[in-house]
KOLGUDO-588212 format. One record per residue: residue in one letter; y, z, x of N, C-alpha, C in turn. Coordinates in steps of 0.05 Angstrom, whole numbers, plus 5000, padded with zeros to 4 digits. Layout:
# residues N
AYZXYZXYZX...
//
This chain:
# residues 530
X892226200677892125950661894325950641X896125730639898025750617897525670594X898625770570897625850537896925630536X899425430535898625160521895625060538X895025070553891924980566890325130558X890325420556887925600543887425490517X889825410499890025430464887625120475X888524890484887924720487884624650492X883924800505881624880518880225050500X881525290474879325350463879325150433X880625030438881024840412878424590416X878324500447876324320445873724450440X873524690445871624810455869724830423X872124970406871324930373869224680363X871324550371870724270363867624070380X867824220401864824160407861624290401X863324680396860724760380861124630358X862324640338862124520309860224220304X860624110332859623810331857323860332X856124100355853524140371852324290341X853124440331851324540296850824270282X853124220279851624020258849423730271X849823690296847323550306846723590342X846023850338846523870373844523590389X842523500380841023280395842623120398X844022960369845222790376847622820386X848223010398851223090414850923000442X848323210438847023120469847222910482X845222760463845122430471847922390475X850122420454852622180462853722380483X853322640498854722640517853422570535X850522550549848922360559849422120572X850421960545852321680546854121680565X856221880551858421810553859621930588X857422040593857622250624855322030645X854821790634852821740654854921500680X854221500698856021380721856121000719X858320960725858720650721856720440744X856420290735854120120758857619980778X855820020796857319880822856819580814X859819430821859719200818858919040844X857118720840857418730875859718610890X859218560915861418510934862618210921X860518050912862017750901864117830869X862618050857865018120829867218270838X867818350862869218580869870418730855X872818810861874319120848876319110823X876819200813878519170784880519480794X882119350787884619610794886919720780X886819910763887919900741890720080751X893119900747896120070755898020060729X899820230733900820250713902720110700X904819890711907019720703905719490715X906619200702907818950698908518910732X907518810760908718710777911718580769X912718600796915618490794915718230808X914918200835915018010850912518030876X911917750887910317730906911617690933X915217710933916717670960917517930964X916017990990916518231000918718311006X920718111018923018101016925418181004X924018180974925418140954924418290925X922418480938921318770928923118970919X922219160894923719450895922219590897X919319580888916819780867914919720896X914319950899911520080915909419940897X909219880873905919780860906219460869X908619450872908119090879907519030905X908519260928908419250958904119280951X903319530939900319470934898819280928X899919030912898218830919899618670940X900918680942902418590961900718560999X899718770993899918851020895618811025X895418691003892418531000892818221023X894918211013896917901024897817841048X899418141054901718051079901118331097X902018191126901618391140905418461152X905018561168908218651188907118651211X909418631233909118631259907918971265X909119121242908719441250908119531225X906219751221905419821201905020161207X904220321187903420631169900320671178X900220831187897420961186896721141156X895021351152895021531132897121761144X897121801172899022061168901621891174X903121661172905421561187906121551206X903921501222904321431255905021121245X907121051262907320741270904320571282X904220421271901320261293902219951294X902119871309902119521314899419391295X901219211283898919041262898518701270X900518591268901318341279901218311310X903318521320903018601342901618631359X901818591383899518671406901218981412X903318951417905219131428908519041433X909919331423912519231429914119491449X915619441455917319611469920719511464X922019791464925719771469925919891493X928519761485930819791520931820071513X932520221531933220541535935520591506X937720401508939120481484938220481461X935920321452935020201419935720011414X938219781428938419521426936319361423X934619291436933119071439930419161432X928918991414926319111411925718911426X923118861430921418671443917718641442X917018431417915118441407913318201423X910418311433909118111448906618101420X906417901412904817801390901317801393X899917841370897217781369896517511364X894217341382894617071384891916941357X891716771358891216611342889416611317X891716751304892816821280893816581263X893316551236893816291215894816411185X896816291171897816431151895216291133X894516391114893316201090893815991085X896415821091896615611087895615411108X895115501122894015401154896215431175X898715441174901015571187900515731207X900315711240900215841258902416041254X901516291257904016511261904416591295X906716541296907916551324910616611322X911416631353914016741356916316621329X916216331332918316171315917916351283X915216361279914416451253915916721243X916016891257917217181257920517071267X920616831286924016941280925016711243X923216641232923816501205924616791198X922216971192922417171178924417321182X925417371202927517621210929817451206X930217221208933417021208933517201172X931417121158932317011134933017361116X931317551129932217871126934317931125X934817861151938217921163939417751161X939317581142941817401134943417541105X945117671114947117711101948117571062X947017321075947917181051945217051027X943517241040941217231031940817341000X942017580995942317770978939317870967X936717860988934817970985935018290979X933218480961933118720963933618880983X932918741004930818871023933218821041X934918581048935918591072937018791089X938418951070940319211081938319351112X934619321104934019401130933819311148X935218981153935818921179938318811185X940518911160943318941170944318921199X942919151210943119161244942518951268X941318731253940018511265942018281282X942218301298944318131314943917881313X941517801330940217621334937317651333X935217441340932517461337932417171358X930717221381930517041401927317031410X926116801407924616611410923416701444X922616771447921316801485919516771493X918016691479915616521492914416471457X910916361462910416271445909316471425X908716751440908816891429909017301441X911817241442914017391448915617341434X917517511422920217501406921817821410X924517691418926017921422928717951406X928118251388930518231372932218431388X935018321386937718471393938518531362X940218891370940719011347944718941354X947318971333949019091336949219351350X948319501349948219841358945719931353X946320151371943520321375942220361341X939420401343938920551317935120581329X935020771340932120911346929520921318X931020861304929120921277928820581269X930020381286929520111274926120051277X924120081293921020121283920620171264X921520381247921320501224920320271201X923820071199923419911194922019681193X921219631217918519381218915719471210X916819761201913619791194913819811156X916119831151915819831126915619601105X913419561083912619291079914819091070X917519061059918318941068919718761085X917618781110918518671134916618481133X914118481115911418331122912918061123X910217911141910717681158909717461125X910917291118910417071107911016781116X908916671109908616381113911716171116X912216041144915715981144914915721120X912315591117912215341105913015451079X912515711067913515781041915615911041X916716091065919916081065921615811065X920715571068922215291069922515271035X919815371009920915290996921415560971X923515670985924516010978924016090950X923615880933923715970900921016010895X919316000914915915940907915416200916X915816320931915516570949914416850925X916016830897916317070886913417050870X912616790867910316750844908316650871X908116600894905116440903905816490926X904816860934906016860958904116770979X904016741009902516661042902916801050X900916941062901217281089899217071106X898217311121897417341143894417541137X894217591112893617851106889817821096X888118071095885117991091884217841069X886817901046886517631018888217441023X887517191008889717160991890517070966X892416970961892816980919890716710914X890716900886888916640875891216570848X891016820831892516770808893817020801X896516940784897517140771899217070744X897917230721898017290699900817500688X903517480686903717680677903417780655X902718110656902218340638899418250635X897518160646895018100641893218180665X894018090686892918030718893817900738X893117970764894317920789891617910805X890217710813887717670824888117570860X886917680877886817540902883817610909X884017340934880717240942880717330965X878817380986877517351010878817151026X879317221050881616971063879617011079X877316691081876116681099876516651132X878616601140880216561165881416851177X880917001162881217401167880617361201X882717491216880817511244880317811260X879717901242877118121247875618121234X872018111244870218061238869018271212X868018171196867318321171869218461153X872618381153873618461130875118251127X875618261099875018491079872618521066X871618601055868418821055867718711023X870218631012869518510977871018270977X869918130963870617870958873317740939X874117940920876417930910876218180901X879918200892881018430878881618320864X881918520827883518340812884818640804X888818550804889918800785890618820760X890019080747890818980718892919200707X895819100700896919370692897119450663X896819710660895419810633898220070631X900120010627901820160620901320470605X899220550590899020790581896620920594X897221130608895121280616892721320610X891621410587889521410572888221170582X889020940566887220780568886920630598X888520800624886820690650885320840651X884621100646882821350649879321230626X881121140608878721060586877220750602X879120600613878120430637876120450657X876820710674874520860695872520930687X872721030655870121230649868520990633X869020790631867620540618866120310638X868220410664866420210682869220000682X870219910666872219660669874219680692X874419880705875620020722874520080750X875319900767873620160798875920330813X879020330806879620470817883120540807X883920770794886220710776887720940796X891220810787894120930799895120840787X896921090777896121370783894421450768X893921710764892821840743894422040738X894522060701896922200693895822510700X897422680699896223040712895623150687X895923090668893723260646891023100641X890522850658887722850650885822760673X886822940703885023090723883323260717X883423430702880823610697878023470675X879223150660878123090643876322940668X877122820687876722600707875522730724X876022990735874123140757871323240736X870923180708868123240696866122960696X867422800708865622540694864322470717X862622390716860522290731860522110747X860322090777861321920792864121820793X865721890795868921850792869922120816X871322070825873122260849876022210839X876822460840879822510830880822580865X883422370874884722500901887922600883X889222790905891822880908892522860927X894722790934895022830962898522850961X900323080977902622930986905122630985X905922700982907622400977910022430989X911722190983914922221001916322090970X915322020954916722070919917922230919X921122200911923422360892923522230868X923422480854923722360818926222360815X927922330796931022400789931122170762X933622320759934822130739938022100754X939121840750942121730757943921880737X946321910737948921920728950521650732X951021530719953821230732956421410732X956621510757959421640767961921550755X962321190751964021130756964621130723X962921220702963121250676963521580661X966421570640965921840636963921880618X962522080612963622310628962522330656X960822220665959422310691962022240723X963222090715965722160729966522440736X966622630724967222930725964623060739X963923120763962523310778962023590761X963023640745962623930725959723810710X960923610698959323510681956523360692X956323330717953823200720952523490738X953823700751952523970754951524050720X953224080704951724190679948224080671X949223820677946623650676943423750688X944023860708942623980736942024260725X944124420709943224690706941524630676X941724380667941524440635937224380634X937024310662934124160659932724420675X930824510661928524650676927324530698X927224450726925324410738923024490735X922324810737919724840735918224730715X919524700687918224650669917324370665X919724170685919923930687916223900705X916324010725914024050731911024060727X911124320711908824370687908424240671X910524100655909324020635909023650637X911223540656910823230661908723200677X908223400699906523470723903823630732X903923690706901323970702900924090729X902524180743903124310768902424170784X902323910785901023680811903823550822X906023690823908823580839909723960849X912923900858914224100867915924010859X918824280862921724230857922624130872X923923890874924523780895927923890906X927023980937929824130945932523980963X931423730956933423490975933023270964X934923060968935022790961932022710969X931522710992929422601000925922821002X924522690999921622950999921523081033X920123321032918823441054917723231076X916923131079915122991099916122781099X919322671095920922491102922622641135X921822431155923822451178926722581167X927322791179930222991182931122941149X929423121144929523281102931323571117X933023541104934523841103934623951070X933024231078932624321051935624451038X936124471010938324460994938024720976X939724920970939025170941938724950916X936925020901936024860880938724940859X938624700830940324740816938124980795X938125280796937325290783937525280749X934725310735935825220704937125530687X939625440678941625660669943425500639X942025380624943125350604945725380593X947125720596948725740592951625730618X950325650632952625580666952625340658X951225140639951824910639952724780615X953524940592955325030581957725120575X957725200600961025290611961725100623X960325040647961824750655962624490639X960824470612961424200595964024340584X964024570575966824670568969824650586X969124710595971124680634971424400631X970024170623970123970630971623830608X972423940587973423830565971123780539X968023860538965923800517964024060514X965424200500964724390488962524380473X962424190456960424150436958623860450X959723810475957123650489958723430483X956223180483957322800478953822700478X954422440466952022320471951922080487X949822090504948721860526946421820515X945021550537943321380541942021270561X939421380564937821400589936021070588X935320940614935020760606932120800630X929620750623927020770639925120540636X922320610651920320430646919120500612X915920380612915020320585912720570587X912320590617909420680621908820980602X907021030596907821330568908021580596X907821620618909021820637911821780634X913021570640915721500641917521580610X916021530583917521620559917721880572X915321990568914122340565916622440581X917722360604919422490623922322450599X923222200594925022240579926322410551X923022380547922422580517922522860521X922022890553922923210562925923230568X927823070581930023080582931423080554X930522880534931422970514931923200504X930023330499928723580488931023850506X930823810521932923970543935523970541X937023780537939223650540940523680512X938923710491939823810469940524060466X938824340475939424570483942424560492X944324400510946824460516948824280495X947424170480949423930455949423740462X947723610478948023350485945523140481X946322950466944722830448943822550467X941922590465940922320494939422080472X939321880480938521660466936521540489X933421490487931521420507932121110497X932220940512931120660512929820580532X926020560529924920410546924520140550X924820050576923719740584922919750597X920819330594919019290612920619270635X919119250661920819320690922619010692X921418770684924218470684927118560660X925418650643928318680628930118910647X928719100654930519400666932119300687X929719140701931018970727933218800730X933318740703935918490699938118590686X937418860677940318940658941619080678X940519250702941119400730942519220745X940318940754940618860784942218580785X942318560757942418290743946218300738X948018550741950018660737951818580776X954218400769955918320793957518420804X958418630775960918830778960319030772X960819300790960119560773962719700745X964819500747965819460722964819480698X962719270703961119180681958219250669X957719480687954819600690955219690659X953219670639952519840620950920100627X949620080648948120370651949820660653X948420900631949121010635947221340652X944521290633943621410659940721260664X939521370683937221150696935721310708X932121340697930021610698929421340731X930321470750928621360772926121510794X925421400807923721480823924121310851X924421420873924821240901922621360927X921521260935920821350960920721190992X922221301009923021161034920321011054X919920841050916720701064917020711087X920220751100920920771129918821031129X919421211116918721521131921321721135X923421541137925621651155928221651133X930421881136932121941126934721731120X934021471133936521311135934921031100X933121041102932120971084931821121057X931321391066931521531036934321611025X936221501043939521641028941121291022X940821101058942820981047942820741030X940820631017939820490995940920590963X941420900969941221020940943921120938X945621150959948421430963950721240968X950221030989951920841005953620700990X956820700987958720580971957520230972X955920230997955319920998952319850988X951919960970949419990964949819950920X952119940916951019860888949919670882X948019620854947319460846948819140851X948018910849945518780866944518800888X947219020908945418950929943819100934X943719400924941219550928941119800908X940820020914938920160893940620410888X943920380887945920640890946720560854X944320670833944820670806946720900784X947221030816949921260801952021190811X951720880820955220760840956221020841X954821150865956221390874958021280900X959621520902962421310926962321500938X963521670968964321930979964121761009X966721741020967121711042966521801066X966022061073964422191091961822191093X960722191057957822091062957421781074X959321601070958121351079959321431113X960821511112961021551146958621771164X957921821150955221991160953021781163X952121661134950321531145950521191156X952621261165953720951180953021121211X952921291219952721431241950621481255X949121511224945321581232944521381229X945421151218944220911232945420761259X947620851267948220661294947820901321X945521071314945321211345941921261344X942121241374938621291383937521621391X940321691381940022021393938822171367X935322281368934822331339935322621345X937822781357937723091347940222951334X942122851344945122721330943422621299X942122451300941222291270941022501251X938822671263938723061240941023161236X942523241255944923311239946823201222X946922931231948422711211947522731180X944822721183943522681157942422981136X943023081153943123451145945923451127X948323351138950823371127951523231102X950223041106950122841085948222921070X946023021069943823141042945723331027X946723461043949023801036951323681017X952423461024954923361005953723180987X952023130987950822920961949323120939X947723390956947423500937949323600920X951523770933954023900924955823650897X955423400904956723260888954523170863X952123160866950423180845950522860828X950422590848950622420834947322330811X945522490811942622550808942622790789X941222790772939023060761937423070780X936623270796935223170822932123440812X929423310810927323410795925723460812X923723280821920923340837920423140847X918223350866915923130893913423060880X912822950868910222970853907922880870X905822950870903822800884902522490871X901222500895900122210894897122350876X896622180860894222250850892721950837X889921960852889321680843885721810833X884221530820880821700813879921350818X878521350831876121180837873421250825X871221060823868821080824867321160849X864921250851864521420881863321140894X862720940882861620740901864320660930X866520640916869220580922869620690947X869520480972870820680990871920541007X873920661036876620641046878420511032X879120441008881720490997882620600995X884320651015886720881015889720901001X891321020994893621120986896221191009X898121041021899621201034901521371026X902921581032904321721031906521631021X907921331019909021211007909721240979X906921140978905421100941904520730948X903920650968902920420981900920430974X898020240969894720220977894920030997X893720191014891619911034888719921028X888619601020886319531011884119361038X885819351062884019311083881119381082X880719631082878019691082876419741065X877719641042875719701014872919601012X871719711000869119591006867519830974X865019700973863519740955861619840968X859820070964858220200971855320300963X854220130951851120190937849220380948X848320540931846820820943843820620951
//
């Protein structure tokens, strides 16, 4: 057990005999209270869901954040979807098949099917969706994953066959990741409505949304499988500081909170009727460098960065040992992860390099994050670190529209003010062409996607220009083995941990699941009365 948890542990411990002398009955009683299990709400009040940030948008399309794909995905479905372990499964789909190279997919549709708006979904319906992905001039988040998209052809009423530019075996990947979900073409006709009132296909749909207050969806009585969804609405509510989603659960106001911060699992595995899960994830934590700014221009200087941060400690103490060091761009249980020697933490190797680099006595920067108090805590640890080598960091948190607009909101990387950026990414494909070229790819800075260290290296974009145009997946592993190897070596990242997924429900709560993502499917949620 480590000190700080023992000290911690006999400190409460004090403080509860001291309480129990001076009135052990009435201790009793309030822990009685305060330990007794929340009443199940019924199926007509349904579920209250407490997450941690401010939604961003309701166009899948046009998504960055896994919490938004979670309500999201109350809403909309995809032609191809995630199991719990990441098997591909047909959702929309009856079944699809490709042609021997990976050119051509070929999707034979599930029939009579209606978006919420009353909108038959059919072939035409999915080629709206895929035109408007892979339109280039779209400047959606999301498009880059159907870059490859040639065409999209209409073949019956419900058949549709997409042709790719070039091979790419991992393009499934993509249709299964949520934003691909199928939306309403009558609300793609009026594109500006999409982000606030979105149309799926999906077991809810929206009723209302509140921001920083609530995000509510209903029972889509037109669902066509019989008996779900199992509750009548969800409503989400994001509660930015940990505590008080945990103080949520244990009050009842709460049936089911994500995350849960990792120092207060042991408080949450004592309480009564509540289940604490962990599970695996495909989450990389990191923080950016902007390459193209000094000092992080100098490779000395953004390795010093790397030696100057404890992982482990980054671990323990942001993570109360519920993550790992993360040994690659992308996590373990991402399609072709090639593991990397860690930067270990050496203080004074990173020292020498700021010296080597011309800053002996260091410089000061400015990290720019979310609001949520996990998100300070991590910066307040980088701080704290980063001073050890002379280097004086300045935290500024924002809500995720302001962060979003000072990032994405930027035309020219000229003009980027960022200098560094506490991120977190995880690939919903599964697959390595998703977890690098969104984040590494010279064609990938901000607006059009998520490369926040405008990192540049020509071999790496020729690598993963390679592992996306071939169907050969021993060729794709090595491509993308080479490319983990030179991105680590160039260190456009403080590169930290895998953290797990960790969520706590009420025990009434059940098949709400968590994907490996950091996704919920709320398909089978349901309420459970003893």
């Amino acid at each position: 057990m480590k000190l700080s948890r023992l000290f911690m542990i006999l400190s409460l411990a004090f403080v509860v005999v001291a309480a129990g002398c001076s009135n052990n009955e009435e201790s009793s009683e309030k822990s009685d209270a305060e330990n007794k299990k929340a009443e199940a709400p019924s199926n007509e009040e349904g579920l209250t869901i407490a997450v941690e940030s401010n939604f961003t948008s309701m166009d899948p399309h046009d998504t960055n954040d896994n919490q938004s794909y979670s309500a999201q995905s109350a809403i909309y479905e995809g032609l191809l979807g995630f199991d719990e372990d990441l098997n591909i499964v047909p959702v929309l789909a009856e079944e699809y098949e490709a042609n021997e190279d990976s050119t051509v997919f070929t999707f034979t549709l599930k029939e009579g099917i209606t978006f919420h708006d009353g909108t038959p979904f059919n072939a035409e319906a999915v080629k709206a969706n895929i035109d408007r992905l892979a339109d280039p001039e779209s400047q959606l988040r999301r498009s880059s994953l159907f870059e490859l998209v040639e065409k999209t052809e209409v073949t019956g009423e419900y058949e549709v066959e997409v042709t790719l530019k070039e091979p790419f075996g991992a393009m499934p990947n993509n249709f299964a990741h949520p934003a691909a979900a199928m939306i309403s073409p009558k609300a793609i006709e009026s594109s500006d409505e999409i982000a606030r009132n979105p149309v799926g296909t999906g077991p809810f749909q929206f009723t209302e949304w509140k921001s920083g207050d609530h995000l509510t969806v209903e029972k889509y009585e037109g669902y066509r499988e019989e008996g779900v969804p199992k509750v009548d609405r969800v409503e989400f509510k994001p509660v930015p500081e940990s505590g008080s989603r945990v103080a949520m659960l244990q009050t009842g106001e709460a049936d089911f909170v994500f995350p849960v911060a990792p120092n207060q699992v042991e408080t949450l595995k004592d309480e009564a009727g509540v289940s604490v899960v962990n599970k695996p994830s495909l989450v990389v934590k990191y923080f950016s460098m902007n390459t193209m700014k000094e000092p992080f221009n100098d490779p000395k200087v953004r390795k010093a960065l790397n030696y100057a941060i404890d992982k482990e400690a980054y671990v323990n103490v942001i993570y109360d040992g519920y993550a790992s060091v993360t040994k690659s761009e992308i996590a373990p249980d991402t399609q072709h992860y090639a593991e990397q020697e860690i930067y270990k933490y050496d203080p004074e190797k990173a020292k020498e390099l700021l010296t080597e680099a011309g800053y002996p006595d260091g410089f000061e920067t400015t990290i720019w994050g979310g609001t949520s108090s996990l998100k300070q805590k991590m910066m307040q640890f980088y701080k704290q670190q980063l001073s050890q080598v002379g280097i004086t960091l300045n935290v500024v948190p924002m809500e995720g529209g302001t962060l979003g607009d000072k990032i994405w909101g930027v035309d020219n990387p000229d003009n980027a003010e960022l200098e560094l950026y506490n991120g977190g990414w995880s690939p919903s494909t599964a697959d390595a062409d998703w977890g690098l070229r969104p984040l590494f790819s010279s064609k990938s800075f901000p607006p059009e996607a998520y490369n926040t260290a405008y990192y540049e290296n020509e071999k790496v974009d020729e690598l993963l220009q390679k592992g996306l145009s071939t169907a050969d997946d021993k060729k794709r592993g090595e491509y993308y083995a080479e490319a983990q190897q030179i991105i680590w070596d160039d260190a456009p990242w403080v590169f930290l941990a895998v953290p797990d997924l960790i969520y706590a429900e009420q025990e009434y709560v059940d098949g709400l699941t968590m994907l490996p993502s950091g996704v919920m499917d709320l398909k089978q949620a349901e309420i459970v009365s003893e």
